[in-house]
N, C-alpha and C positions, 0 to 999 in steps of 0.2 A: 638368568639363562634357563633356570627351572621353566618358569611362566612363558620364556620367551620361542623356544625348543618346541613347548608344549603344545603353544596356540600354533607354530608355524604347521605342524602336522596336523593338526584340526580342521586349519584353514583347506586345507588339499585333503582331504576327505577323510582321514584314517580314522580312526577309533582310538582316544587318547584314553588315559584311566587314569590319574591320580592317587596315590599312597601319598599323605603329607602327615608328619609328626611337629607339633613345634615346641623350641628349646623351653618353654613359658612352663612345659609339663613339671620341668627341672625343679620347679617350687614347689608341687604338689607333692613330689618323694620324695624320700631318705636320700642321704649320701650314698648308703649303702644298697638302696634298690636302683642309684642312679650308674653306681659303679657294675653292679651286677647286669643292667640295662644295656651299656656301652659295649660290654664284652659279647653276652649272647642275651637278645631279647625276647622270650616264649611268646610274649604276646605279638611281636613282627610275625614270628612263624604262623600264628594261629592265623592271625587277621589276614595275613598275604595268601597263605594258604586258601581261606576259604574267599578269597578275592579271584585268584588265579584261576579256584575250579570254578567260578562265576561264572567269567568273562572268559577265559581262555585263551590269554593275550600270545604271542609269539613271541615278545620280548620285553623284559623289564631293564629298561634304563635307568638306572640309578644316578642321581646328581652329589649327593652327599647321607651317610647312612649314620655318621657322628653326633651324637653322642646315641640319641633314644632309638634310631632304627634299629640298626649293629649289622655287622656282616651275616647277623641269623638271617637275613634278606634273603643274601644267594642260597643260602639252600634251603629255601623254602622254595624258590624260583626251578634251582635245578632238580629238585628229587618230584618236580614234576614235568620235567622234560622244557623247560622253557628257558630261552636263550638269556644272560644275562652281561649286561654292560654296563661300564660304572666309568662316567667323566671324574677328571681328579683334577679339580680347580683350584687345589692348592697342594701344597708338599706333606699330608699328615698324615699319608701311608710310610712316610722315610724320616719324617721328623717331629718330634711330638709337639712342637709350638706352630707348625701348618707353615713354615716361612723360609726356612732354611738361616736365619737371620736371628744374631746375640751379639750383642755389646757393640751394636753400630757395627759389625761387617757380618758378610757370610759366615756362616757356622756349617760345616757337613760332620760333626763330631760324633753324629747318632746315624747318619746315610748308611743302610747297610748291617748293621748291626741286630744281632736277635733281641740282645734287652740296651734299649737306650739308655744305660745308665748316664753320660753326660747331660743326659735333660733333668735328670734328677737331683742331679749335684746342687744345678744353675735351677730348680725351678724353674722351666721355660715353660711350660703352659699356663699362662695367664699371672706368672710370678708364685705359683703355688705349689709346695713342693708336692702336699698330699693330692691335688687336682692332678700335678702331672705323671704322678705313682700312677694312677687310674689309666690317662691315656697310655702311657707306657707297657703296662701290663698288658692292655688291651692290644696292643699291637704286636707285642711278643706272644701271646698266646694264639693270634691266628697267623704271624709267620712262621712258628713252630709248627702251627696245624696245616700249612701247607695251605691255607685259606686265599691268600694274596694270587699264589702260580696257577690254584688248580680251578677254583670256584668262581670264577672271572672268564666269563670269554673274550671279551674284548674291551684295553682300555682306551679313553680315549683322553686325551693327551691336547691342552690349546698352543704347542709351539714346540719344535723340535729343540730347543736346548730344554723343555723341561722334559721331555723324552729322553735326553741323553740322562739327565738327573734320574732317572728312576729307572732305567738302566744299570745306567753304574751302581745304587742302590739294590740289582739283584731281583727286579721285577723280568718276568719275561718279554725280551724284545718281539718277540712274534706276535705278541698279542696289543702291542701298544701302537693307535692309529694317532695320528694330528690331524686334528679338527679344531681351526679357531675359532673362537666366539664371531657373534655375528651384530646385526643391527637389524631387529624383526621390523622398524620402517625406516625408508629413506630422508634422514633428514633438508638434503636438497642442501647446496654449494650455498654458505654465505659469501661475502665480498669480500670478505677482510679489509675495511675502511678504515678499524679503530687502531689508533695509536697506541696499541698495549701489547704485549706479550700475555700469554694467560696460564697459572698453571690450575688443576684442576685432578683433588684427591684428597685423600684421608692428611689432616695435617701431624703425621707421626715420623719417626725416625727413620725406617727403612723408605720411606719418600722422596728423601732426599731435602726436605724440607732447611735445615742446616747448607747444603750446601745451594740451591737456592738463593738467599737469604743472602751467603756471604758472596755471589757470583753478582750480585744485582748495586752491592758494593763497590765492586770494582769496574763496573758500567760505567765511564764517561755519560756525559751528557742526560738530555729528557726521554729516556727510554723507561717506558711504564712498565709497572707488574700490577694485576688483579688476579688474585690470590682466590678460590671459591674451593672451601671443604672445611671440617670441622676435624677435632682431633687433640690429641693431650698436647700438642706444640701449638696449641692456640696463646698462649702469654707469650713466647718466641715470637712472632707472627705481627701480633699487637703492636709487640713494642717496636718493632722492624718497623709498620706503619707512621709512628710516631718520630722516629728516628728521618725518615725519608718521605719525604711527600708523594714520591713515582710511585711509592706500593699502596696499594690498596685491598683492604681483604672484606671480602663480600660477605663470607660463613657459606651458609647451606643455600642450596638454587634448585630452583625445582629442573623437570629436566627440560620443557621449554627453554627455561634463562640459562640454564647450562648451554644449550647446544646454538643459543643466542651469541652467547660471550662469545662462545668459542668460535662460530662463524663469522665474527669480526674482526677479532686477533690477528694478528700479521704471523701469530704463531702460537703455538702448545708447547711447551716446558714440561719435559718427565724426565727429573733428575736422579732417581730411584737407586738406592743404595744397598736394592736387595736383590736377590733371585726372580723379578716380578715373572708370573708361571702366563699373565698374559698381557694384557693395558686396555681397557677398553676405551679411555679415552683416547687414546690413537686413533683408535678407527672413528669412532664418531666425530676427531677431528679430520680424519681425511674424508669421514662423509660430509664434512662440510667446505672442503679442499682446503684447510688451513694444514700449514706444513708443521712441522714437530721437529723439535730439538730433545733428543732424550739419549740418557747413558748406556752404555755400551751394559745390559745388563739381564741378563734372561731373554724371555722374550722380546724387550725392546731393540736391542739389535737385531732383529728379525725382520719386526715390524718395519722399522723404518732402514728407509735405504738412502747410503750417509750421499749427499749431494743432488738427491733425485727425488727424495720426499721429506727431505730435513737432513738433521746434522747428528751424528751421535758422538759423543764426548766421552770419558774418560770417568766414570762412578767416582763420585767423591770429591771434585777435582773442581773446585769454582773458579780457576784460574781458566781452566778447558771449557768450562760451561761459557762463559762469561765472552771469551773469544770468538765462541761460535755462534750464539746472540748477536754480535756485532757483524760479523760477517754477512749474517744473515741480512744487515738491515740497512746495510751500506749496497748492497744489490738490488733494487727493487726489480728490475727483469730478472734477476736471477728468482728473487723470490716468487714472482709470476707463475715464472715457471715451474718451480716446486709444488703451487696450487694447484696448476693443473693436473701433474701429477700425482699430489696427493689423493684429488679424486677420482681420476682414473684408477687407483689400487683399489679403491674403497669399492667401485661398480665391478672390480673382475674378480674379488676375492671376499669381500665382508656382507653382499646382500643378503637376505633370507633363504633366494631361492639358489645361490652359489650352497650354503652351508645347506639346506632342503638334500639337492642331489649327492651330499658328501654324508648324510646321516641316513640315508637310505642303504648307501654302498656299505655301510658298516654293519645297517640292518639286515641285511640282504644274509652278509656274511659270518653273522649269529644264526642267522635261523635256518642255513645250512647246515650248522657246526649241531645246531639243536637236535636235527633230524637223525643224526648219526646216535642220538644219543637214545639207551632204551628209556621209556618215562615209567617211572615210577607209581603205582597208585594205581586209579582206574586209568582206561584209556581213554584222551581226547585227542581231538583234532590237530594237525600241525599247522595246519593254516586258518586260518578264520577269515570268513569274506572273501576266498580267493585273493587274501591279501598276498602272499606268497607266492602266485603261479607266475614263473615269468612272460609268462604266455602274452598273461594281459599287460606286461609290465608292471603291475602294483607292487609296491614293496610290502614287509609285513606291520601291522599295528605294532605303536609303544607302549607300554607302560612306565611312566614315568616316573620315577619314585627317590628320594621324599622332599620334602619343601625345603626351599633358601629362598630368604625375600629377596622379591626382585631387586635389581639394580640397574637402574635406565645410564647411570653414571658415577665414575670414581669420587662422588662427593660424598657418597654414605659411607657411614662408617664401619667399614669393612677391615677388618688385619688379618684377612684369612681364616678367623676360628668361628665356628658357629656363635 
């Protein structure tokens, strides 16, 4: 969404800037200059600093500032008068493993909290107790600093229950927008010819992949699964194969053949047994009008609307997956219909230039909030380009900052953490 955000503003003329760090630096330091790193980064300050009085952007949009940015971003951004916004793609301002998600179910044991000691107990970040000591600290010493409420103008949130989540969590509600993920091209309505169900994502635990698996079990008859992602439940998976003829598991797809499969499918399978914060293959499946069967579970009950663009089920529950599958395929006018509605959501909420006019209105209302503010330092400009006059309608330039490799679709291997 970094690359994809970035180029949509480009393309419509704005002035984009790029800040990118990547994790790869993580080998070239210490532990201890990585830990120092994550908390407050001198050299973010320095570099954005002399970026900022460069270009003199209006607003720097942050995507993710974990591990090597650090929140030293924002106020490098604010103490020179310039608006700052930071999307939170996953849960790691509330919970230190970025997921909400331990021991196969939800976990909110840290939501909330100034020091997450339950993550530390459990090692949740990446299984390590001393990696997660790091994140942990880091995150108590900028909600103690007031850094989360004050230094943030605006956050931006991909679905209103992960809004509610970071709410309740003690984020400011005034400053938190919903803005869903997008699809920067349209992939155009497959047929849905193929005799298979598809599902399509990281093959790990909070996927749901387990119940999957044992839902596909208690299928009657020749009803297929093609299985595409990669992940530590790849021997689960296999042998499932082995076990059952109807499964079949592809591995990794590039996003062509991704968006192949899936616009053949009679359907998408997201049986997610976690807080998912969005689903991107949802939309991509309804940009191809294939309808979705997915658990009642974060975002995904959002997403899909149960008998209008798919079915949602019950987390966890293969006996409810399994039922609604069926249902699903014993209608084919009803499933028709699903199609088309599935792509109709996808053209009035998920194009480029639907999320374009919604990241503008956020811009818009940063670089208001910015003007009230005195700037620090010498004086520059508030608007750049007459990017800001509403006069001419132009919204203000981004800055974009800092890198996450792209992801065209939930087969990378993605669990949320850098």
């Amino acid at each position: 969404m970094f690359e994809a955000e970035a180029d949509l503003l480009a393309s419509r003329g704005h002035q984009v800037v790029r800040f990118e760090r990547h994790n790869h630096e993580l080998k070239q330091i210490g532990k201890l200059a990585a830990f120092k790193a994550a908390h407050w980064n001198e050299a973010t300050v320095r570099d954005l600093t002399a970026l900022i009085e460069a270009e003199r952007p209006d607003v720097m949009h942050c995507t993710n500032t974990f591990p090597l940015i650090s929140p030293s971003a924002y106020h490098a951004a604010r103490r020179l008068g310039v608006g700052v916004v930071q999307t939170l793609h996953n849960y790691r301002l509330i919970c230190p493993s970025a997921q909400l998600f331990r021991d196969g179910k939800v976990c909110r044991d840290c939501a909330g909290r100034t020091l997450a000691w339950p993550a530390l107990v459990h090692g949740c970040y990446r299984g390590d107790r001393a990696a997660t000591a790091a994140v942990v600290s880091m995150l108590a010493y900028h909600r103690a600093a007031g850094t989360w409420s004050s230094e943030v103008d605006r956050y931006i949130v991909l679905s209103a229950p992960a809004r509610e989540e970071f709410v309740a969590a003690g984020l400011p509600a005034d400053k938190i927008t919903v803005k869903p993920n997008f699809l920067a091209a349209d992939p155009g309505p497959g047929k849905g010819v193929g005799n298979y169900a598809v599902f399509v994502g990281r093959l790990a635990e909070e996927k749901g992949v387990r119940t999957l698996l044992d839902a596909w079990r208690r299928l009657p008859g020749d009803v297929n699964l093609k299985i595409a992602g990669q992940g530590p439940l790849e021997e689960l998976v296999s042998d499932a194969c082995r076990e059952d003829r109807r499964i079949s598991w592809l591995g990794h797809l590039s996003a062509p053949e991704t968006y192949e499969l899936i616009g053949q499918a009679q359907m998408l399978v997201v049986p997610s047994v976690w807080m998912e914060p969005f689903g991107l293959t949802v939309i991509e499946a309804f940009g191809k009008g294939t309808p979705v069967v997915a658990s009642r579970a974060g975002a995904l009950a959002e997403l899909v609307v149960d008998g209008i663009t798919g079915r949602l089920v019950r987390p966890g529950d293969p006996d409810d997956l399994a039922q609604a599958v069926q249902r699903m395929l014993v209608d084919p006018a009803a499933l028709k219909r699903m199609r088309e509605r599935a792509r109709a959501e996808f053209e009035v909420r998920f194009t480029g230039e639907t999320n374009y006019r919604q990241l503008l209105g956020i811009y818009r209302s940063v670089a208001v909030r910015k003007q009230e503010r005195p700037t620090v330092g010498r004086t520059r400009r508030m608007v750049k380009s007459g990017a800001a006059d509403p006069a001419n309608g132009l919204p203000p330039a981004g800055l974009q900052c800092p890198y996450q490799p792209p992801r065209s679709h939930e087969n990378a291997q993605d669990t949320g953490n850098p």
